[in-house]
C-alpha positions in Angstrom: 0.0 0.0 0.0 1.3 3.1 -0.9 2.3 6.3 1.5 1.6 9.7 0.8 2.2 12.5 3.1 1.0 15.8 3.1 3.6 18.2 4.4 2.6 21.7 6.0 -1.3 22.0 5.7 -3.5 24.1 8.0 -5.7 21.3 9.2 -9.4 22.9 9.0 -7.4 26.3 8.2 -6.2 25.8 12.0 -2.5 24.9 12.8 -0.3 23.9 10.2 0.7 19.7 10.2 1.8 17.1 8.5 -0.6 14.3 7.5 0.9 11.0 6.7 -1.9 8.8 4.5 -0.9 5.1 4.0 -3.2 2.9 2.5 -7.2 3.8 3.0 -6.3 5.4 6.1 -4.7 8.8 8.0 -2.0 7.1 10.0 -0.4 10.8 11.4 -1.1 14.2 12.3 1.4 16.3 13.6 4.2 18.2 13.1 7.7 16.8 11.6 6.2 13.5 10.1 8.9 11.1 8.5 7.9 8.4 6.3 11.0 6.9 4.1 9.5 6.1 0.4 5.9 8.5 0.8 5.2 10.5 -2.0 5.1 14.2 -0.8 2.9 17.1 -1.3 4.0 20.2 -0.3 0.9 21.7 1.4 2.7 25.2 1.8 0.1 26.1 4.3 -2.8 25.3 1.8 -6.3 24.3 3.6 -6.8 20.5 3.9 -10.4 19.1 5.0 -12.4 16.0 4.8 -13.4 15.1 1.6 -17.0 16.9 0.7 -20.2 15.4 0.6 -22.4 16.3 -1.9 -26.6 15.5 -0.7 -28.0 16.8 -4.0 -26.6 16.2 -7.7 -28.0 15.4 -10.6 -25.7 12.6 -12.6 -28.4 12.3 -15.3 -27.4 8.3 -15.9 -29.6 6.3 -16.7 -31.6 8.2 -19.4 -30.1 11.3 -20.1 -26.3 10.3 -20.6 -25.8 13.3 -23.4 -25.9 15.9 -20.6 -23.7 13.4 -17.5 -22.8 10.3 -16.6 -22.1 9.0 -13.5 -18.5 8.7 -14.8 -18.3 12.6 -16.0 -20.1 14.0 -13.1 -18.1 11.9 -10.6 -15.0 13.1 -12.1 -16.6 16.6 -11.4 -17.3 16.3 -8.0 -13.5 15.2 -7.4 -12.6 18.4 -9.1 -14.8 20.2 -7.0 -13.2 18.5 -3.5 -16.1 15.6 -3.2 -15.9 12.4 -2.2 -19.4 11.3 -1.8 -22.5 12.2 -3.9 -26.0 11.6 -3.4 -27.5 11.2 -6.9 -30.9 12.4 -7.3 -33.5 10.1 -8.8 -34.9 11.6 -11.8 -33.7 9.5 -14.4 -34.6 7.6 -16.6 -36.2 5.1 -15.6 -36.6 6.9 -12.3 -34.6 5.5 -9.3 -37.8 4.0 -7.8 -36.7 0.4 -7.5 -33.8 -1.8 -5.6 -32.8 -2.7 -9.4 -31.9 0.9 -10.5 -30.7 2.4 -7.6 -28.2 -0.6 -7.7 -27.3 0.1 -11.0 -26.4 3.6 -10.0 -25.1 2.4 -7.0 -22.2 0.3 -8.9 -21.6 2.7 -12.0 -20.4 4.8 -8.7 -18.3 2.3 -7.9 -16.8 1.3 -11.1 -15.7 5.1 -11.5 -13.4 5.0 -9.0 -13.5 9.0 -8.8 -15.6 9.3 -5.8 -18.6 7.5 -4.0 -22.1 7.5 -5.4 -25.1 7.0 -3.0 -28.2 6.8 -4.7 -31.5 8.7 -3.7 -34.1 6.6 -4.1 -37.7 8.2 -5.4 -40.3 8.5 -2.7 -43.3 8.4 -4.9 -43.5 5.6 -8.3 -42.5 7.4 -11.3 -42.1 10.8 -9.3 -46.0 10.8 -10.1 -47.1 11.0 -6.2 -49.2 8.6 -6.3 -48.2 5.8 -5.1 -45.3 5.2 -2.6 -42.4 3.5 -3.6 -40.3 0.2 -3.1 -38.7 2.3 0.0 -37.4 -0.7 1.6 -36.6 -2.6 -1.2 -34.5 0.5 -1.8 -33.3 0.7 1.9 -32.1 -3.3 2.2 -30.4 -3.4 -1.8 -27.0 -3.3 -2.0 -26.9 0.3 -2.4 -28.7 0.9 1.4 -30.1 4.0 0.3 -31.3 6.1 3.3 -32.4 9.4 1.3 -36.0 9.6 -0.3 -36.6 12.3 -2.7 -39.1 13.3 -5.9 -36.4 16.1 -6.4 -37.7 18.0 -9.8 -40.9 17.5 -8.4 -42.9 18.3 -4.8 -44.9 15.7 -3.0 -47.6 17.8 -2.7 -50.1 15.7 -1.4 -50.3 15.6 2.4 -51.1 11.9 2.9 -48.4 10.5 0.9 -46.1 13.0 2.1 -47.1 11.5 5.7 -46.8 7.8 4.9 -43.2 8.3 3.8 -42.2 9.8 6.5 -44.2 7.1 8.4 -42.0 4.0 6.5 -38.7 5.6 6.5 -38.6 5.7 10.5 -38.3 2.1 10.8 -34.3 2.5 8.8 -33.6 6.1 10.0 -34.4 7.0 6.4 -35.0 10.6 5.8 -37.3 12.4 3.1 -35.5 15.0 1.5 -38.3 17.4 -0.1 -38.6 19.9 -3.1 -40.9 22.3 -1.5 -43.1 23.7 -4.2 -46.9 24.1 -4.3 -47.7 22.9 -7.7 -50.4 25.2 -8.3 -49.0 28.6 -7.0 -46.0 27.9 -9.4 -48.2 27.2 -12.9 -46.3 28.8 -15.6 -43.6 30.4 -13.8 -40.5 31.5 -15.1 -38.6 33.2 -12.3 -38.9 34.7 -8.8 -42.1 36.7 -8.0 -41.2 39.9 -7.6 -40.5 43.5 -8.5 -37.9 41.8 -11.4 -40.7 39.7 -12.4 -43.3 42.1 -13.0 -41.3 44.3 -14.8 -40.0 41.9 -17.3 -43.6 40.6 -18.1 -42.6 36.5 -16.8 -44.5 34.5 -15.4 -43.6 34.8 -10.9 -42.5 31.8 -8.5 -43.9 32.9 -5.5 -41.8 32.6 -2.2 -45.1 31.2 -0.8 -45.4 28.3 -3.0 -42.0 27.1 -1.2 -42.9 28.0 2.2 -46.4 26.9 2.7 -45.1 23.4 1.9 -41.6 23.7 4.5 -44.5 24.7 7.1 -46.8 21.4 6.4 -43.7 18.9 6.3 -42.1 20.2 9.5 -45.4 19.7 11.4 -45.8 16.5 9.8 -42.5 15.7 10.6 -43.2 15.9 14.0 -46.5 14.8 14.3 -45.1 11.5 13.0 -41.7 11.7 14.4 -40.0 11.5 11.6 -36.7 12.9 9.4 -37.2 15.8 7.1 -34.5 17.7 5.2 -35.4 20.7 3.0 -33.7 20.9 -0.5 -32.3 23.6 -1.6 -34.0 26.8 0.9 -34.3 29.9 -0.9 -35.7 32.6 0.6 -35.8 34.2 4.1 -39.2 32.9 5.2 -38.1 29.5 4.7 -35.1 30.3 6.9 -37.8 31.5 9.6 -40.0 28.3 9.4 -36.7 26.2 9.8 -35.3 28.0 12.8 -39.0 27.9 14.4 -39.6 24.3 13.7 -36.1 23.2 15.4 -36.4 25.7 18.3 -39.3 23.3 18.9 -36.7 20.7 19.0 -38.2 18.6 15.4 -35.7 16.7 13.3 -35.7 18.6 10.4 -32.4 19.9 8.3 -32.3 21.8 5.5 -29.5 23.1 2.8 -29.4 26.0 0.7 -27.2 25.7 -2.7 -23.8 27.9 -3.7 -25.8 30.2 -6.4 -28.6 30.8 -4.1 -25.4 32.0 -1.7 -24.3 34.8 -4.4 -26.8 35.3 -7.1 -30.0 37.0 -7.4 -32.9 37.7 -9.8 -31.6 40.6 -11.2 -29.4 38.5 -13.7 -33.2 37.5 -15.3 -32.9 41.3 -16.7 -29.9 39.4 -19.3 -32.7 36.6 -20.5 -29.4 34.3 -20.3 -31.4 31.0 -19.6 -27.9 29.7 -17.9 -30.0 31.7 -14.5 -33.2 30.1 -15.4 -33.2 27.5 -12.0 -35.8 25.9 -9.6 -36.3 27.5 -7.6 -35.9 30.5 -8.7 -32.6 33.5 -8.1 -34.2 35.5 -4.8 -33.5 38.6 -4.3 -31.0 40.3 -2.6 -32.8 40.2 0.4 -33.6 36.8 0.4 -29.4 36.0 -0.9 -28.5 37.7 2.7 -30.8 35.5 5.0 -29.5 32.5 3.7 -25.7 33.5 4.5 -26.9 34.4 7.9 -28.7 31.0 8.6 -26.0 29.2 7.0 -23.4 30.5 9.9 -26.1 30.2 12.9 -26.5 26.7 11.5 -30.2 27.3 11.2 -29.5 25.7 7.5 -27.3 22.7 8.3 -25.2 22.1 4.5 -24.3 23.6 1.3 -25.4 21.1 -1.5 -25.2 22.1 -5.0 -28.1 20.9 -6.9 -25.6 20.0 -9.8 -28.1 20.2 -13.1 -26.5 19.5 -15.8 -28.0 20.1 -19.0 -27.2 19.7 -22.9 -25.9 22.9 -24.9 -29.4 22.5 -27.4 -31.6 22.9 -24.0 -30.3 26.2 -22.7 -28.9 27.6 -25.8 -32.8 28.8 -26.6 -35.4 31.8 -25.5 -35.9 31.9 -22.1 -39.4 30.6 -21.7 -38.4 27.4 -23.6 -35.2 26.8 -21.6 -34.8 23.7 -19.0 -33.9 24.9 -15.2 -30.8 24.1 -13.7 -27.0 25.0 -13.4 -24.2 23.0 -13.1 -22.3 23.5 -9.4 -19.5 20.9 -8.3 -16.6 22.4 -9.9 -17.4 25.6 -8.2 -19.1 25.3 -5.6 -16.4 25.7 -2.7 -15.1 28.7 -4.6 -18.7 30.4 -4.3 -18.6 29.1 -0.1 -15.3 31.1 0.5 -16.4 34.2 -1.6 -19.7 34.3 0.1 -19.1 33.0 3.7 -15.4 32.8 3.9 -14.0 35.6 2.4 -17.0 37.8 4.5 -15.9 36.7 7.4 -19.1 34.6 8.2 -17.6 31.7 8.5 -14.0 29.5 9.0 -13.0 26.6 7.5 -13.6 24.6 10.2 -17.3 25.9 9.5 -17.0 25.0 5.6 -16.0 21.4 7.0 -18.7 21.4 8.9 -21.6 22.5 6.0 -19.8 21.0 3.3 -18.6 17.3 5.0 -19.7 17.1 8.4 -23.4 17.8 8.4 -24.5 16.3 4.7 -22.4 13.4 5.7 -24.6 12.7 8.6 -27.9 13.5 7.7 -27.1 10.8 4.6 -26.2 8.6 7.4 -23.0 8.0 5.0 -21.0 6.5 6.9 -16.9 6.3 5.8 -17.4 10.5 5.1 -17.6 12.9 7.1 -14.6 12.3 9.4 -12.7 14.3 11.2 -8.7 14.8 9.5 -7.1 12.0 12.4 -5.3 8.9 13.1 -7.2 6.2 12.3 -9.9 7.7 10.1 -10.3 7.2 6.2 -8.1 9.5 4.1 -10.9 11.1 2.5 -9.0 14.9 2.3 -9.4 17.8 0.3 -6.4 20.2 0.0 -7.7 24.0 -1.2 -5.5 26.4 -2.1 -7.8 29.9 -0.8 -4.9 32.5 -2.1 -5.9 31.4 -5.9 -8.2 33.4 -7.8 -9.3 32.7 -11.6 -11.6 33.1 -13.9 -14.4 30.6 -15.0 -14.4 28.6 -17.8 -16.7 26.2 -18.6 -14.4 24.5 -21.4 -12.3 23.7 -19.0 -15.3 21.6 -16.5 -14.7 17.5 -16.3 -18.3 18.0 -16.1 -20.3 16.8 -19.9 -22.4 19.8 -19.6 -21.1 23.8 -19.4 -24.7 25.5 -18.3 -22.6 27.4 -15.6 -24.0 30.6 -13.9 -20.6 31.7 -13.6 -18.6 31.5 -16.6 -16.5 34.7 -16.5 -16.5 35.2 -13.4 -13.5 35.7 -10.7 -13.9 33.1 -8.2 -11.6 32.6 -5.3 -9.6 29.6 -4.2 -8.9 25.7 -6.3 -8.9 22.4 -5.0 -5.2 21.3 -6.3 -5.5 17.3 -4.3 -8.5 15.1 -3.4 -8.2 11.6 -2.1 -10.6 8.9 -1.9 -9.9 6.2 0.7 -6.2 7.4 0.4 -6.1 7.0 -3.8 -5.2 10.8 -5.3 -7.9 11.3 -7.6 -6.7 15.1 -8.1 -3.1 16.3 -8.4 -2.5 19.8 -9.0 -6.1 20.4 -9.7 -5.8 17.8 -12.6 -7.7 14.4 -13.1 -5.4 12.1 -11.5 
């Protein structure tokens, strides 16, 4: 087994160490580490943290392999600092049986880049209608713990309510797209000023928060696991905080671009900010940085979305929602809550490894950077700054919000289980 150690790296962005790696595992961390024959990387005071864990991405396969596979998006995610992905389970067929989520489940495996843990569907066919094979899902090989219709809200209460009902007998957890179906006919972007103006159809911040309010008091009522995808706007962040000042398990996360962009870009008719749900405003941007420090909103997960050139390349209204996120996403979490002082990196562990890691119930990820533990790291360089470009993305798909843009820091190493899948910020 080989040895790698990682010489000089501020452990969480704390004290500097070395980090000796041999085999799967971390076998030291402290200062003046020896180990004749290790390969060395000079850390130079560069941040190392555990791998990230991803609880929301969209690797398209099976069904939709022109915009990702689980290959090409895994290999993005290891750009990005991941080890672990939860893959949604809108594909095609949905992920609504133990046979598909298996399949996932092993294309993860056979990529080698980083680990793939399925979400399984919560309702057949994302219809919600019927519930589906949940434990079949739970006791396949793939022991998927995450339930979601992601793309789609289960909007009706009683369905919504057995779920939560079955998954407490694994510790499963229902992971919900909070969007009332009916406010949100024909809309196009955020309701708002913006909205009005431009003459597009409004996503109301109601539709999303009338359904948070329902599942958190189901959620208790039944005594159950919730987590909130993707929060957007500041009276989601009030029903959260409420509903776990009443003690209830419920989580939530909020994604990078809904950490730093607003619905002002709409003004551009660039369908590469056309996203569900929608850019907030400013207002709305600032709520969610605030609740992502008092740990009201417990992870960053980036609702990875990637989509083919022909399907955003097109007017507005007939454009697909959704932005690519992996490769960027700890860039956008130091420029919004680093950089601003809202957070350390011991806090970025924390929202971006830590806390998705456990509400997945992943276990392996998630760890703290010790003896003993599996040498799942991520080594950041936060001094870099560059510019976006999409051309450059392991990802299949280039529908990026942020291509142009100056983004701060790059992820030069990741290793999975002690294997370098990223050298110098290249595919290993």
């Amino acid at each position: 087994m080989s040895k790698i150690l990682i010489r000089g790296a501020k452990v969480l962005g704390g004290e500097v160490r070395d980090v000796l790696i041999d085999g799967e595992s971390v076998a030291a961390v402290d200062t003046a580490v020896e180990a004749e024959g290790a390969t060395v990387v000079e850390a130079g005071g560069k941040i190392l943290l555990p791998g990230l864990v991803d609880l929301h991405t969209h690797l398209r396969e099976p069904g939709r392999e022109d915009s990702e596979t689980v290959l090409t998006g895994t290999r993005a995610a290891a750009v990005g600092g991941f080890t672990a992905v939860h893959a949604m389970a809108n594909t095609f067929p949905v992920a609504d049986t133990a046979g598909v989520v298996e399949q996932v489940w092993r294309l993860g495996k056979e990529s080698g880049y980083c680990d793939v843990q399925p979400v399984g569907a919560v309702t057949v066919g994302l219809e919600g209608k019927q519930l589906a094979e949940l434990g079949a899902m739970h006791d396949s090989a793939a022991g998927v713990r995450v339930f979601s219709d992601d793309g789609k809200c289960v909007d009706d209460a009683v369905i919504m309510r057995r779920a939560l009902e079955y998954v407490k007998a694994f510790d499963g957890v229902v992971a919900q797209h909070a969007q009332e179906p009916r406010l949100t006919e024909g809309a196009q972007m955020n309701e708002g000023v913006v909205s009005s103006e431009l003459g597009l159809g409004g996503w109301p911040a109601v539709a999303e928060e009338s359904i948070i309010a329902r599942d958190v008091l189901l959620a208790a009522h039944v005594g159950s696991r919730v987590h909130i995808c993707h929060l957007s706007t500041a009276g989601s962040v009030d029903l959260v905080r409420w509903a776990k000042s009443k003690g209830w398990n419920v989580t939530a996360e909020v994604t990078p671009h809904h950490l730093l962009l607003t619905d002002e870009l709409v003004r551009s008719y660039n369908p590469v900010y056309k996203v569900n749900p929608p850019l907030r405003t400013d207002a709305d941007v600032m709520a969610l940085r605030e609740a992502l420090a008092d740990g009201t909103i417990d992870c960053v997960a980036t609702d990875h979305a990637p989509h083919p050139h022909e399907d955003k390349d097109c007017e507005w209204a007939a454009a697909a929602m959704g932005m690519v996120g992996l490769e960027t996403a700890l860039s956008v979490v130091q420029e919004t809550m680093v950089d601003t002082g809202l957070i350390d990196w011991a806090g970025v562990a924390d929202r971006m490894s830590f806390r998705p890691a456990a509400i997945g119930r992943l276990a392996g990820h998630g760890r703290p950077v010790a003896v003993g533990e599996p040498a799942n790291l991520t080594l950041v360089d936060p001094a870099y700054r560059g510019v976006v470009d999409p051309a450059d993305f392991a990802s299949r798909s280039r529908n990026s919000p942020y291509a142009g843009r100056e983004l701060p820091g790059r992820v030069t190493h990741t290793f999975l289980r002690g294997k370098a899948t990223v050298v110098d910020g290249n595919l290993a």
